[in-house]
C-alpha atoms as a printed R data frame, in Angstrom:
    type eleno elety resid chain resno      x       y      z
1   ATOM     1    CA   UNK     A     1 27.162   0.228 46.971
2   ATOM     2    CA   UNK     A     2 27.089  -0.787 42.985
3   ATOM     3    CA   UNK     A     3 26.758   2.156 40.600
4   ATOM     4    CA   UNK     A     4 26.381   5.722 41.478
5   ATOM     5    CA   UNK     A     5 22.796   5.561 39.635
6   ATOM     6    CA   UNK     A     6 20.710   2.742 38.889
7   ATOM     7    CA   UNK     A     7 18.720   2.898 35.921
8   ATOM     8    CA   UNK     A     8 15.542   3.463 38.386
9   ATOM     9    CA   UNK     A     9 16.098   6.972 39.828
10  ATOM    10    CA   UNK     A    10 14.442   7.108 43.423
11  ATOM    11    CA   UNK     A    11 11.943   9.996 43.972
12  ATOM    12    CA   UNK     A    12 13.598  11.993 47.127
13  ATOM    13    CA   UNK     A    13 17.198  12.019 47.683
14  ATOM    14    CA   UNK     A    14 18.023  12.526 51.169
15  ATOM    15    CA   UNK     A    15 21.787  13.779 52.401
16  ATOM    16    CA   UNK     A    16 22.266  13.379 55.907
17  ATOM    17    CA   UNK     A    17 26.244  13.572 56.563
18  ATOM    18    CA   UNK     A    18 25.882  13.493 60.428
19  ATOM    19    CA   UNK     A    19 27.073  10.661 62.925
20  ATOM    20    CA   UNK     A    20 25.390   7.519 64.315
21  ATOM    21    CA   UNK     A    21 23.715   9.275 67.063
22  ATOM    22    CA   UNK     A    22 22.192  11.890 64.668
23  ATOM    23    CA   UNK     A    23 21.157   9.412 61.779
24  ATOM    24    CA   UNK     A    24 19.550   7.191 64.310
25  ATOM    25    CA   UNK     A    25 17.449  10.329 65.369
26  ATOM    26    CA   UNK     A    26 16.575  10.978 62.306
27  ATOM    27    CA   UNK     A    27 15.441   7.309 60.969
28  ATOM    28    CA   UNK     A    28 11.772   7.925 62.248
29  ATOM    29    CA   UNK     A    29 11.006  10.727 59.695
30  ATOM    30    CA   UNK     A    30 13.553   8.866 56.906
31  ATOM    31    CA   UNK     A    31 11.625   5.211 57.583
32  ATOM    32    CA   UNK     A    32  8.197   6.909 57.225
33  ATOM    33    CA   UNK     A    33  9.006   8.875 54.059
34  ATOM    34    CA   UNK     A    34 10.668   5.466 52.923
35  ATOM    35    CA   UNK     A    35  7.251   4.025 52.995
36  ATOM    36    CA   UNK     A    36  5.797   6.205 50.941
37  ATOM    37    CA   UNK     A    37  8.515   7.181 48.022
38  ATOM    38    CA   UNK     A    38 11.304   5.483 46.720
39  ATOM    39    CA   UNK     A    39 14.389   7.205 48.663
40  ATOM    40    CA   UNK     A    40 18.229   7.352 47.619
41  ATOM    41    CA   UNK     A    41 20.328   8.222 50.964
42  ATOM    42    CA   UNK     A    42 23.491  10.219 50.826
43  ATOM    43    CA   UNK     A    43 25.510   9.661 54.063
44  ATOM    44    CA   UNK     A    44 28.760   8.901 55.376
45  ATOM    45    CA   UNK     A    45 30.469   5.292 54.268
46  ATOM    46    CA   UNK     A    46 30.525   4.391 57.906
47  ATOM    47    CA   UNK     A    47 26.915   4.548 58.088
48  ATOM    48    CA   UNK     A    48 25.917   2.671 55.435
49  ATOM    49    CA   UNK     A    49 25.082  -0.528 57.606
50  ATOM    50    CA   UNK     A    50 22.405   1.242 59.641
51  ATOM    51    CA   UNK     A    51 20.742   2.149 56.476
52  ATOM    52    CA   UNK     A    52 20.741  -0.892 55.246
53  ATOM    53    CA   UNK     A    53 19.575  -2.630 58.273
54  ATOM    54    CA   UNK     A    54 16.280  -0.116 58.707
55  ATOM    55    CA   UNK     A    55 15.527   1.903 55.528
56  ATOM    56    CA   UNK     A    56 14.127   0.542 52.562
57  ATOM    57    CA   UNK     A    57 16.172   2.887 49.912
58  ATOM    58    CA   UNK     A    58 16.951   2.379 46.331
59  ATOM    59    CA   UNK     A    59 20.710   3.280 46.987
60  ATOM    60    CA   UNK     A    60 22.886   4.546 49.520
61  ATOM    61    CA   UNK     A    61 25.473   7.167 47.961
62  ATOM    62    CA   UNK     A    62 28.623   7.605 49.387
63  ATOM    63    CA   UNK     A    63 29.180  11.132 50.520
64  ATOM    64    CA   UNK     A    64 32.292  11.247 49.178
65  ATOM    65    CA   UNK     A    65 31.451  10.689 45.939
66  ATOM    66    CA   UNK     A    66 33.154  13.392 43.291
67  ATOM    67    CA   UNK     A    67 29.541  14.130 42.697
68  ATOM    68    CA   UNK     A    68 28.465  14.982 45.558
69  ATOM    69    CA   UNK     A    69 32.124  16.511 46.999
70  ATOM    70    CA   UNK     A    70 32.466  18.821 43.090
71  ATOM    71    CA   UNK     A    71 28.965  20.499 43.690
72  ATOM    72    CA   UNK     A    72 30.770  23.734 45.831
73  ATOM    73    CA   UNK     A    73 33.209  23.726 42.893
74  ATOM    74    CA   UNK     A    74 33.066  25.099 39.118
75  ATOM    75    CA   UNK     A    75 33.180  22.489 36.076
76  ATOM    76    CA   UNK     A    76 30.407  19.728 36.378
77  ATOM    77    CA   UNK     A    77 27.196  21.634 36.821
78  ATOM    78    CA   UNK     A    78 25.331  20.799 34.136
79  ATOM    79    CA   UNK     A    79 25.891  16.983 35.348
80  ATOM    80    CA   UNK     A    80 25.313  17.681 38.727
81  ATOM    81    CA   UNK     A    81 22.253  19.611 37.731
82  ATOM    82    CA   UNK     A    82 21.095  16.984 35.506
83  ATOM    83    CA   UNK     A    83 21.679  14.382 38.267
84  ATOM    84    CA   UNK     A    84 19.801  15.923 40.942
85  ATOM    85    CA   UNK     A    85 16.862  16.731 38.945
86  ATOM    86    CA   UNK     A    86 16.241  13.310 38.326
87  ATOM    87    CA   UNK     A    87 14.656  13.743 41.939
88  ATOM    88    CA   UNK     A    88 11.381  15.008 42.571
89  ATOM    89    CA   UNK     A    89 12.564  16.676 45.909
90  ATOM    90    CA   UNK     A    90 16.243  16.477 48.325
91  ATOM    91    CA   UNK     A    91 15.624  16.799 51.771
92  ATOM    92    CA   UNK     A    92 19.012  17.996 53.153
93  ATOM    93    CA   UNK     A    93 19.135  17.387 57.010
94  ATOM    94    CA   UNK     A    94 21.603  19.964 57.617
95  ATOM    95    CA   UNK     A    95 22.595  23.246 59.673
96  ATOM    96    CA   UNK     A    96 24.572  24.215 56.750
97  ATOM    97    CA   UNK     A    97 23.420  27.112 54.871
98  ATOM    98    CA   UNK     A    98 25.829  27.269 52.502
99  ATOM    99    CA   UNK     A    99 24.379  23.440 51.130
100 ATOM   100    CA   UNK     A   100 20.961  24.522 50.666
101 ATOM   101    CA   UNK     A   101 21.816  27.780 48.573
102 ATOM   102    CA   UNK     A   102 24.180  25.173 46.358
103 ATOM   103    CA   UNK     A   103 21.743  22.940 46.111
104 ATOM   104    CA   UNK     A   104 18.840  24.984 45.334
105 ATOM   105    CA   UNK     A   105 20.943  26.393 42.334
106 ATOM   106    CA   UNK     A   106 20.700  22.846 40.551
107 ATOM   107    CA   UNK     A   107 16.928  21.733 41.827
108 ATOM   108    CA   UNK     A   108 13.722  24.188 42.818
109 ATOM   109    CA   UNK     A   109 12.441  21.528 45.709
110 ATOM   110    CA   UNK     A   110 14.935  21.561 48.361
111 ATOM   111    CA   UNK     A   111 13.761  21.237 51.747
112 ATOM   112    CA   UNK     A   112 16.658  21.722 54.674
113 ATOM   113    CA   UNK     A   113 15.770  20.138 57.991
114 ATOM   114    CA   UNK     A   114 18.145  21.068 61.099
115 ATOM   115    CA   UNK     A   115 19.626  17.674 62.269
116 ATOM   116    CA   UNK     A   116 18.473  18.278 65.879
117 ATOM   117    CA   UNK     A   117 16.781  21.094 67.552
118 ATOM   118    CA   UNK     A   118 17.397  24.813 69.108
119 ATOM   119    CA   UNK     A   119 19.316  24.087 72.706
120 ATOM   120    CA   UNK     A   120 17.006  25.872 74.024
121 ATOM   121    CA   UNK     A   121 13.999  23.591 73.710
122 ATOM   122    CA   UNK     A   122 13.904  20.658 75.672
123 ATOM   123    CA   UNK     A   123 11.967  18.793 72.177
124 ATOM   124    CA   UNK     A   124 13.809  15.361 71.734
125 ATOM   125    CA   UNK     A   125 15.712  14.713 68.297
126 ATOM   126    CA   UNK     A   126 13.605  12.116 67.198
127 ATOM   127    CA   UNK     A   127 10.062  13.872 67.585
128 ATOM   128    CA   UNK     A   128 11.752  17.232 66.236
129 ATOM   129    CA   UNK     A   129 12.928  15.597 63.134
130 ATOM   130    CA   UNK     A   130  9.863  13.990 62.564
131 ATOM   131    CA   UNK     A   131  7.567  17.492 63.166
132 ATOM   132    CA   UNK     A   132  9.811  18.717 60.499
133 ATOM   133    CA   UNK     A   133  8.554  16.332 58.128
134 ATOM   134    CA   UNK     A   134  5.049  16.985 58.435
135 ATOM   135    CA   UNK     A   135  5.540  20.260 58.671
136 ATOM   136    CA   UNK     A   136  7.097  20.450 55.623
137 ATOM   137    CA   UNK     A   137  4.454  17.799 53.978
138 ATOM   138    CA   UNK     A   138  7.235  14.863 53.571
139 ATOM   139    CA   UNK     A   139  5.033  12.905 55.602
140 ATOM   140    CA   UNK     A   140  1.485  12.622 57.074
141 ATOM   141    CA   UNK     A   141  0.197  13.696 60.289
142 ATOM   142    CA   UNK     A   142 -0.723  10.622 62.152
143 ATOM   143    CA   UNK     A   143  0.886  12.017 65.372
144 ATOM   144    CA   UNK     A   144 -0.487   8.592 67.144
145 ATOM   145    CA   UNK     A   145  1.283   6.789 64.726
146 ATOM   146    CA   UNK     A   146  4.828   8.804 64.760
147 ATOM   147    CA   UNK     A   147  4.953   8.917 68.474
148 ATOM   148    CA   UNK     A   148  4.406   4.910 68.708
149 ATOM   149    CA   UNK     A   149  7.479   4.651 66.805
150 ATOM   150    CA   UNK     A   150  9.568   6.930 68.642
151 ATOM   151    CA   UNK     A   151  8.286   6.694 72.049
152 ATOM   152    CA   UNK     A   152  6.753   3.196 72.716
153 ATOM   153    CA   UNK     A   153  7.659   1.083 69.549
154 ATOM   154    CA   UNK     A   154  8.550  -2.661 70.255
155 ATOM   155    CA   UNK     A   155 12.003  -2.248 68.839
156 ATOM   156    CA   UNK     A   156 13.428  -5.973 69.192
157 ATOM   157    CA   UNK     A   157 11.699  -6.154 65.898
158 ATOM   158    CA   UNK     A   158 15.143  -4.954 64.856
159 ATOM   159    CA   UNK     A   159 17.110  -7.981 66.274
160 ATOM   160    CA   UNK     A   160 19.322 -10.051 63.256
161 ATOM   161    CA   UNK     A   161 18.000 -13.455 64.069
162 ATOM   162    CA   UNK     A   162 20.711 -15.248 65.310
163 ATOM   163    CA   UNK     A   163 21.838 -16.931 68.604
164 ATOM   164    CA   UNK     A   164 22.787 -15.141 71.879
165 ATOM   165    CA   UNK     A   165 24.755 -15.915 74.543
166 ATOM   166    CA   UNK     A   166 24.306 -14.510 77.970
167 ATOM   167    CA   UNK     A   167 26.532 -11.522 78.760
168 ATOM   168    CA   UNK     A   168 26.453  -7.818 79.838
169 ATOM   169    CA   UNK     A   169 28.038  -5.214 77.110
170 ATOM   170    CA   UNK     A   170 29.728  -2.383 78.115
171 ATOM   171    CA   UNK     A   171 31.173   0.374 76.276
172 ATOM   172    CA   UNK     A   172 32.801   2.951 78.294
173 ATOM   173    CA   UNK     A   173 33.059   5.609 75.771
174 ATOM   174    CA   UNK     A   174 31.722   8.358 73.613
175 ATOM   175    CA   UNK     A   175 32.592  10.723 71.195
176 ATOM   176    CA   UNK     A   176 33.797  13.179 74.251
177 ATOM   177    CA   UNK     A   177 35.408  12.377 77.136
178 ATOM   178    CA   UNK     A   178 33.186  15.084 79.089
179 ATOM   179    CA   UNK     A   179 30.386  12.948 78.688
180 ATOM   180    CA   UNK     A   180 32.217   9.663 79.728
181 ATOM   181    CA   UNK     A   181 31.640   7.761 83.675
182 ATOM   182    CA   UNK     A   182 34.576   7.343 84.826
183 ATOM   183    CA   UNK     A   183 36.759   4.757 83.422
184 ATOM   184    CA   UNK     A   184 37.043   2.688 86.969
185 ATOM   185    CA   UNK     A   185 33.114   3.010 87.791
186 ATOM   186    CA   UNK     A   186 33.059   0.787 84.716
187 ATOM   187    CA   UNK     A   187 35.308  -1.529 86.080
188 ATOM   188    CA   UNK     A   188 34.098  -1.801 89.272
189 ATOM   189    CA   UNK     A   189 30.888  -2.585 87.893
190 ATOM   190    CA   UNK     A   190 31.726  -5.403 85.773
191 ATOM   191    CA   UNK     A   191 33.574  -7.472 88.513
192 ATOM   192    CA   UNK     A   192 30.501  -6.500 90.929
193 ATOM   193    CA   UNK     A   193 28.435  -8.080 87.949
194 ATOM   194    CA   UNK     A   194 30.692 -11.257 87.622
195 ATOM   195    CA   UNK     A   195 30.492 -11.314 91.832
196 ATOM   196    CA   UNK     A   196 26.813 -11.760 90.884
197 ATOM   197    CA   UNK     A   197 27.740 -14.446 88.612
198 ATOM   198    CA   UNK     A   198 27.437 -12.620 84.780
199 ATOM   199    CA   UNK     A   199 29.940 -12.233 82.433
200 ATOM   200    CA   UNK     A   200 30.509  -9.048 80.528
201 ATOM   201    CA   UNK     A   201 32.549  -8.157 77.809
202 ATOM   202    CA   UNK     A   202 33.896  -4.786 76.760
203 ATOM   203    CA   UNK     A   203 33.763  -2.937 73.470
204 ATOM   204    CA   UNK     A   204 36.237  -0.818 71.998
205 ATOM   205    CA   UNK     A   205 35.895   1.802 68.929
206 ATOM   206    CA   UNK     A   206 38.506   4.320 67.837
207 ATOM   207    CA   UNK     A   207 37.373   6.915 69.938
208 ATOM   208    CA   UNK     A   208 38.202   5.052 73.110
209 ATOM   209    CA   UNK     A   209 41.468   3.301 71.769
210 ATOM   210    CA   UNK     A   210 43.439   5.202 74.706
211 ATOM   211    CA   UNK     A   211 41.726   3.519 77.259
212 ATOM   212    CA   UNK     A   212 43.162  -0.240 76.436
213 ATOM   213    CA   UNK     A   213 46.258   0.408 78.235
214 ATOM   214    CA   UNK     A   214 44.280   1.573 81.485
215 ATOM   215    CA   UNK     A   215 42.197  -1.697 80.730
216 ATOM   216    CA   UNK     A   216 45.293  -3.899 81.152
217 ATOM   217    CA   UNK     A   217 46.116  -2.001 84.152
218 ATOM   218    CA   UNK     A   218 42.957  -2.250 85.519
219 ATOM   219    CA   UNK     A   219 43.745  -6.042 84.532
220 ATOM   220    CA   UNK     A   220 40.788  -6.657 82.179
221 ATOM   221    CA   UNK     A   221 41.384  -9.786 80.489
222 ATOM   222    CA   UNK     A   222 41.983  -9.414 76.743
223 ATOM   223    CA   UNK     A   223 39.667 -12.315 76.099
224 ATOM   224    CA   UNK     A   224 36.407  -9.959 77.364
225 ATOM   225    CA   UNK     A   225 37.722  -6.891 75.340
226 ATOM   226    CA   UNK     A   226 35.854  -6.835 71.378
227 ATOM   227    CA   UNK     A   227 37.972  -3.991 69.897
228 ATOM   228    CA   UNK     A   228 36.401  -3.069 66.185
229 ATOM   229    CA   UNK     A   229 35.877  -0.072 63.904
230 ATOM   230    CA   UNK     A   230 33.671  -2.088 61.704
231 ATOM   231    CA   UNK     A   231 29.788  -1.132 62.261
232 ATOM   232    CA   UNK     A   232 28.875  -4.516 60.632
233 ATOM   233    CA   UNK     A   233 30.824  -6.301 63.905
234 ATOM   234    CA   UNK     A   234 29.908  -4.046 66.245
235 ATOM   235    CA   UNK     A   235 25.896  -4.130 65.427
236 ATOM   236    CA   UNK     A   236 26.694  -8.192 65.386
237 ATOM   237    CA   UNK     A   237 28.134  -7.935 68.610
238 ATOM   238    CA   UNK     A   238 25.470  -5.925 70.144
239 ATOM   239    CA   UNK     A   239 22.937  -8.441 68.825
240 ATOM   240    CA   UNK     A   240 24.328 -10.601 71.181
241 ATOM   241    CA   UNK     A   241 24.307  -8.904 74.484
242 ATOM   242    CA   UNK     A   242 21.624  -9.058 76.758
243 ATOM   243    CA   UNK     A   243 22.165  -6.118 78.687
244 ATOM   244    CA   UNK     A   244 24.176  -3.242 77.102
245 ATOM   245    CA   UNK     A   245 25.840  -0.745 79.502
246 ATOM   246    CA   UNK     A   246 27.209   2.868 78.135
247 ATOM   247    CA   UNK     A   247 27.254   6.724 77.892
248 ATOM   248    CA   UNK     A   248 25.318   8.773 75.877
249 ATOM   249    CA   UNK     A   249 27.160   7.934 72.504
250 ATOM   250    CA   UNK     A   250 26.078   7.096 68.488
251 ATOM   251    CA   UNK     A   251 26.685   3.092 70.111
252 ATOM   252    CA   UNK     A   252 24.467   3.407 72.806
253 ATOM   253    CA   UNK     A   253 21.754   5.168 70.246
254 ATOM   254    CA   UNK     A   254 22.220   2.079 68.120
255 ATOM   255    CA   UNK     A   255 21.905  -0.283 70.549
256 ATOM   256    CA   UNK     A   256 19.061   1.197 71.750
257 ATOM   257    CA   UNK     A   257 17.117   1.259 68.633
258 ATOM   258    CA   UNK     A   258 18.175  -2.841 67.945
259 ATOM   259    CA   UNK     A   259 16.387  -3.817 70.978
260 ATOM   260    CA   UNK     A   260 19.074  -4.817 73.156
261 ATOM   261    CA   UNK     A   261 17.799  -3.594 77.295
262 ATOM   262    CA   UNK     A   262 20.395  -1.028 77.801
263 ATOM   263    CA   UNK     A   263 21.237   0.819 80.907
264 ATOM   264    CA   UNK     A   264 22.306   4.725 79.743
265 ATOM   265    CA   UNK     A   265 24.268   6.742 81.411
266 ATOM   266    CA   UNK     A   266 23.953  10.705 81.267
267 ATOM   267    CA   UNK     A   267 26.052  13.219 82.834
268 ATOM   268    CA   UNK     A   268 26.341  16.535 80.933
269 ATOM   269    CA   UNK     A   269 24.234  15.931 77.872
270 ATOM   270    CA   UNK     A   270 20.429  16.340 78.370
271 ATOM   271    CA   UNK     A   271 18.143  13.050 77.832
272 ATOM   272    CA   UNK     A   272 14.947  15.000 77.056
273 ATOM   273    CA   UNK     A   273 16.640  15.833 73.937
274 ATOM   274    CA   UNK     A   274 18.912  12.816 73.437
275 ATOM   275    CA   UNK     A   275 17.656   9.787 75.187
276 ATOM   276    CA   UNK     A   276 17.906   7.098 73.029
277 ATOM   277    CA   UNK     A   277 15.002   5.325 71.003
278 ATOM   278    CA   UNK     A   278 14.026   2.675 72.210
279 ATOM   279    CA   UNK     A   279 11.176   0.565 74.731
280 ATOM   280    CA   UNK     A   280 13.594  -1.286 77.063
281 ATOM   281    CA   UNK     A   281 16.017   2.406 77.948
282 ATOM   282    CA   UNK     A   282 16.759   2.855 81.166
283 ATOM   283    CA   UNK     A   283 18.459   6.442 81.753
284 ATOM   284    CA   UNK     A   284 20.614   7.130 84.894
285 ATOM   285    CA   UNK     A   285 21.327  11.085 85.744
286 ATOM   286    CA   UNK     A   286 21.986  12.656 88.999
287 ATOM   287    CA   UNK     A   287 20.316  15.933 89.424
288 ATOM   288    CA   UNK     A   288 22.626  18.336 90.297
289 ATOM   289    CA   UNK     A   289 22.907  22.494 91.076
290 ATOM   290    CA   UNK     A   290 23.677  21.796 87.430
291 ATOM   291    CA   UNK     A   291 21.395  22.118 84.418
292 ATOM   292    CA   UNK     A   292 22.780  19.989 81.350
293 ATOM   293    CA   UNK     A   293 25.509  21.595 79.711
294 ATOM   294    CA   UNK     A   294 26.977  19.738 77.514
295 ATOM   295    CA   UNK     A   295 25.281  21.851 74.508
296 ATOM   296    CA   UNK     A   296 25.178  25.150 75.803
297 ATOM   297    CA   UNK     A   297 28.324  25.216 78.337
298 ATOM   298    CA   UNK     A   298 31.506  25.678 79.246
299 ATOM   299    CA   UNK     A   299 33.710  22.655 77.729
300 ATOM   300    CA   UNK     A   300 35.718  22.643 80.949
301 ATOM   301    CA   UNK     A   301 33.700  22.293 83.252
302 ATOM   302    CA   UNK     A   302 36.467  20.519 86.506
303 ATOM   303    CA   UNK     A   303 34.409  18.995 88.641
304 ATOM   304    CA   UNK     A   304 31.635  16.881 86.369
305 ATOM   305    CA   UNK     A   305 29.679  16.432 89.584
306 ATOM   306    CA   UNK     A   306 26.755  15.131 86.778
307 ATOM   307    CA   UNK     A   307 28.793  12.108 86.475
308 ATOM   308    CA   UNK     A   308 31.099  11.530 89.589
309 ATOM   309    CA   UNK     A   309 27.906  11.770 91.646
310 ATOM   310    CA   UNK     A   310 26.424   8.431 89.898
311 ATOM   311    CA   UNK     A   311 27.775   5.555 91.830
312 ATOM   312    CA   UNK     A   312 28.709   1.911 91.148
313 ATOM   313    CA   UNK     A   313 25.419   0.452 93.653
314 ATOM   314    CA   UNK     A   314 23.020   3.065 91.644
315 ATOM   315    CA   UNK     A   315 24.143   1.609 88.476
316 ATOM   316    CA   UNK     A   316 23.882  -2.206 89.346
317 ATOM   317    CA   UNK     A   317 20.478  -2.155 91.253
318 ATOM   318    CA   UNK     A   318 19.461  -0.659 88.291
319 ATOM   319    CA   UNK     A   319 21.279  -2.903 85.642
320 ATOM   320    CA   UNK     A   320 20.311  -6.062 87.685
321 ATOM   321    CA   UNK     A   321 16.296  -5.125 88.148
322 ATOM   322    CA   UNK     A   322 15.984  -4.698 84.372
């Protein structure tokens, strides 16, 4: 990251602590103000690779910096003050409250955005986020413009130019189980896939570290398994799939967004507002008595009929006609 501050301050700091799924959301509005004002970006460490990789910023600040972690407490304001009025304006995407009214102590522009919005508008992420902006005069109004990017931009302008072999990825998790296909859909669907005569490899984060043991049961060779908590490695082995294969999770957003074809699948969680950015998404849901849920509902829900009612065939006719 290099020094806290470089000796050219940026003119808009933007904080932003949420995960991959909701930075990825938000990069529309961040990559058009980026093109218009120098930008620092204040985010978790772990996220520091898709910044890199899309933003133009000055600097990416580590959210854990004292700086940044002291401004609740008593002690350093006059350098916190002095630090964040080096900034013309901090846009704070944020439901919290509590950050704007600390922030706003130290600097008179602050400008909170909520990271994704109300459940009950069917709006997606993306397009909300970027409303916010204009509405808030971060950005201009070329609508046409905004909604090429989010909707219909050619997004394998994102690919690191390298090599690729050809392989299906699949990643069978998320960051909750309830929004997971079952665990043996996934298998089945990768030996119907080498049946057809493709190979497909599996990739593992930290949130689905449990299911390597039912991997080896289901006898998944170790060899096809990519297991990795480094963003760096997993955005270089996306890069290399041709086909990725998931849930609705931060990996399947990122994915999505690098131009890799990617077959999504949504149970409880509601695509309107999630569906991933991207021109070569294909989203699978089965409609059901059930609205989505996943928001709104109960968190037990026993029966998950949005999910067990997507089969293996529906998948692959759809994974092999893309």
């Amino acid at each position: 990251m290099g020094s806290f501050l470089k000796n050219k301050t940026a003119n808009a700091l933007i904080i932003h602590f949420g995960a991959i799924g909701d930075i990825i959301c938000a990069l529309p509005g961040i990559i058009s103000l980026s093109e218009t004002q120098s930008v620092d970006i204040c985010c978790s460490p772990h996220i520091f690779p898709i910044i890199q990789h899309f933003v133009k910023t000055n600097q990416i600040i580590d959210c854990y910096h004292p700086l940044i972690t002291s401004i609740f407490m008593p002690g350093r304001t006059s350098e916190i003050k002095n630090w964040l009025l080096s900034y013309e304006f901090i846009v704070l995407i944020s439901f919290s409250q509590d950050w704007e009214t600390h922030l706003k102590t130290n600097h008179p522009k602050i400008c909170r955005i909520p990271p994704r919005p109300p459940t009950n508008e069917n709006t997606h992420t993306a397009k909300f986020i970027v409303n916010a902006f204009q509405k808030n005069g971060l950005i201009n109004e070329n609508q046409s413009r905004i909604e090429d990017f989010i909707l219909h931009k050619k997004s394998r302008s994102y690919r690191i130019p390298q090599s690729r072999s050809q392989n299906f990825l699949i990643h069978p998790g998320s960051g909750s189980p309830l929004k997971n296909w079952p665990l043996d859909r996934f298998v089945s669907l990768s030996r119907e896939l080498k049946q057809q005569g493709y190979s497909s490899h599996w990739i593992v984060g930290p949130a689905e570290s449990k299911m390597l043991p039912l991997l080896t049961q289901y006898q998944v060779s170790q060899n096809d398994i990519i297991q990795t908590d480094q963003l760096e490695r997993i955005m270089a082995v996306i890069n290399q799939a041709n086909h990725y294969i998931g849930n609705d999770s931060g990996m399947t957003h990122l994915a999505a967004i690098m131009g890799v074809t990617s077959t999504i699948i949504f149970g409880p969680s509601d695509a309107r507002r999630w569906k991933p950015i991207g021109s070569y998404v294909n989203v699978i849901s089965q409609d059901t008595s059930c609205p989505p849920c996943f928001e709104t509902g109960s968190k037990t829900c026993a029966h998950r009929k949005c999910l067990h009612q997507i089969s293996v065939s529906q998948v692959l006719q759809v994974v092999l006609s893309h």
